[in-house]
C-alpha positions in Angstrom: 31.5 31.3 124.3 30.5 33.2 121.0 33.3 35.1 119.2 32.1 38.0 116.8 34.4 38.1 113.9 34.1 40.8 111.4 35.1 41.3 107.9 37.2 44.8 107.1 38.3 46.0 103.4 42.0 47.5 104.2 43.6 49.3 101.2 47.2 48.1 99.7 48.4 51.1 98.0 51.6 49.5 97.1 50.9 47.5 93.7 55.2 45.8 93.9 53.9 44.5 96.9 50.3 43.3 96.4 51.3 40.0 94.7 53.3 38.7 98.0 49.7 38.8 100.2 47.7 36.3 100.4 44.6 34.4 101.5 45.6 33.3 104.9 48.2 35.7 105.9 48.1 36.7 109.4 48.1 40.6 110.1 48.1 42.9 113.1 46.7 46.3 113.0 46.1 49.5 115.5 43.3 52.2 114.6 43.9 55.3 116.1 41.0 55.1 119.1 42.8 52.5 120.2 46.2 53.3 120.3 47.8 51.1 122.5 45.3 48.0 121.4 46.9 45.3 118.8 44.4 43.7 116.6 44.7 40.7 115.1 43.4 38.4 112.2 44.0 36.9 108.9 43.8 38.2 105.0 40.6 36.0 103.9 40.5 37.9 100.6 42.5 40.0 98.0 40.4 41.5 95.4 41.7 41.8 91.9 39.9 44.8 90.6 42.6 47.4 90.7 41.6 51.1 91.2 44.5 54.2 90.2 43.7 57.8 91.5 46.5 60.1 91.1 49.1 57.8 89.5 48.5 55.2 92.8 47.7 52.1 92.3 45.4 50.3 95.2 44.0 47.2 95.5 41.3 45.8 98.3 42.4 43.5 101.0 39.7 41.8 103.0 40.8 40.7 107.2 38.9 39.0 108.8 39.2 39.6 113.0 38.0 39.3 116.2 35.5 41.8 117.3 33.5 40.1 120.2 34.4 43.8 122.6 33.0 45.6 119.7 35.8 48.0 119.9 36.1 48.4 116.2 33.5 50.2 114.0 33.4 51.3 110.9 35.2 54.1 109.5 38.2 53.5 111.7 41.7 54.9 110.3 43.7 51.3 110.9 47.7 50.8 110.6 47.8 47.4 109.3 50.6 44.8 109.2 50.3 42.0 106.8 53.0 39.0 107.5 53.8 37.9 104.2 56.5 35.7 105.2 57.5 34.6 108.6 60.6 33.8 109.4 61.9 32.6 113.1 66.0 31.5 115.1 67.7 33.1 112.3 70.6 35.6 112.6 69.7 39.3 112.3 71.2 42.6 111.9 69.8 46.1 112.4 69.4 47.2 108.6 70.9 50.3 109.1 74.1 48.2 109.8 74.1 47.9 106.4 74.0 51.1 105.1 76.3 52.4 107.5 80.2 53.2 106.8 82.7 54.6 109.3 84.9 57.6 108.0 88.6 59.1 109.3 85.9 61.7 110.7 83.5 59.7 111.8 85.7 57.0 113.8 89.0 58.9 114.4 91.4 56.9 116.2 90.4 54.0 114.2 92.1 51.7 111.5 89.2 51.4 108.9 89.9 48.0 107.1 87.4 47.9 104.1 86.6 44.9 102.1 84.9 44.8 98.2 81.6 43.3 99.1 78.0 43.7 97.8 76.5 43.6 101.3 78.8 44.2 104.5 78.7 45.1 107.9 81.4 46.5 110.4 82.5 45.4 113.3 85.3 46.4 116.0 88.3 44.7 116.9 90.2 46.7 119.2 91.3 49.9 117.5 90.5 48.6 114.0 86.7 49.1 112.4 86.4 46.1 110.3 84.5 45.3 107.2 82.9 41.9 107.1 81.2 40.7 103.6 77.8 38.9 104.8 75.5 37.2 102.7 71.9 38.5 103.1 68.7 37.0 103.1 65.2 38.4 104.2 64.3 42.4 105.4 62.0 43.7 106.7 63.0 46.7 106.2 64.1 46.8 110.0 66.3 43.5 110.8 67.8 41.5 108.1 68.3 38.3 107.7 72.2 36.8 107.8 73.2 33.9 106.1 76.6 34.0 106.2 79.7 36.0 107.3 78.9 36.8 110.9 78.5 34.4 113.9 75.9 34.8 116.6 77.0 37.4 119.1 79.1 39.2 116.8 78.5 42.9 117.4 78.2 45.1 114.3 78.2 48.7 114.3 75.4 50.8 113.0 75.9 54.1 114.0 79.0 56.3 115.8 77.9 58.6 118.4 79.4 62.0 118.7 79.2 65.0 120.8 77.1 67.9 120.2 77.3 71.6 120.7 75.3 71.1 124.2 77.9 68.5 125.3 75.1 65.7 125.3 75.9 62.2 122.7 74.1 63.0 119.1 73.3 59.3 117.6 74.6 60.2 113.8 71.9 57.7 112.5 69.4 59.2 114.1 69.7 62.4 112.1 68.3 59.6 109.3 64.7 60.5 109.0 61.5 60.2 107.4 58.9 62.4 106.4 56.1 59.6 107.5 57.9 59.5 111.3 57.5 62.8 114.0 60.8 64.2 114.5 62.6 64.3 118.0 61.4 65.8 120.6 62.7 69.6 122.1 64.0 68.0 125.1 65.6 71.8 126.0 65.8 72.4 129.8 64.1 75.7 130.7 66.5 77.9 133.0 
């Protein structure tokens, strides 16, 4: 059996994080006609030649992937995913654990029992939010890595839920957003 591979130029706009991809990284990408498809292949080339339009900085990354269904053609908007480091049976946290820090408001009925650390997470032991200094090691800007200070199946808190006007549980984190995400959807019952 033949495959079909075919070479794409994706562009890096991030110049801090450029020098961490390689030749040989594996990356995953969608393009929007294909929105539930994952594609697949590997970075066989980053091009040096830098180009800057309107103070951003972008470089030229060349996959190579599969193509033998001939789904992708040129001109295709892509989300790509370059693993730059792989890392696997480590202990994780959500991220947002830390970042997140319980207040008299935000946990009442709660001891709050802080601790001077760089990085920390909470966790709760019976009425008392805990902090726990951790030692981190890789993010992915989503999970993050823990070295030290937790044990598996320690549960951390990231977020306190709360009641809103409507009587429904409001997520506090998720009032977090960005402008590169859709917000929530009107789930409003029509009566």
């Amino acid at each position: 059996m033949h495959e079909q591979h075919e070479e794409y130029d994706f562009r890096q706009a991030d110049s801090t994080i450029i020098g961490n991809v390689k030749e040989g990284n594996r990356v995953t990408f969608t393009v929007d006609a294909y929105p539930d498809d994952t594609f697949e292949g590997t970075v066989t080339q980053v091009r040096q030649e830098a180009t800057t339009t309107n103070n951003v900085v972008t470089y030229e990354v060349v996959i190579s992937a599969d193509n033998s269904d001939l789904k992708l053609k040129p001109g295709l908007t892509a989300n790509v995913t370059i693993f730059t480091s792989e890392i696997s049976g480590v202990l994780n946290v959500p991220a947002r654990a830390l970042r997140f820090t319980p207040t008299k408001e935000t946990a009442p009925g709660y001891k709050i029992v802080e601790t001077r650390a760089k990085n920390k997470v909470w966790i709760v032991d019976g009425n008392t939010v805990r902090a726990v200094a951790v030692n981190i090691g890789q993010s992915d800007g989503t999970n993050t890595e823990i070295l030290s200070g937790l044990k598996e199946g320690q549960k951390v808190v990231v977020a306190v839920k709360s009641s809103t006007p409507d009587g429904g549980d409001a997520d506090d984190a998720a009032q977090e957003s960005s402008p590169f995400a859709p917000g929530p959807k009107n789930n409003k019952k029509k009566g």
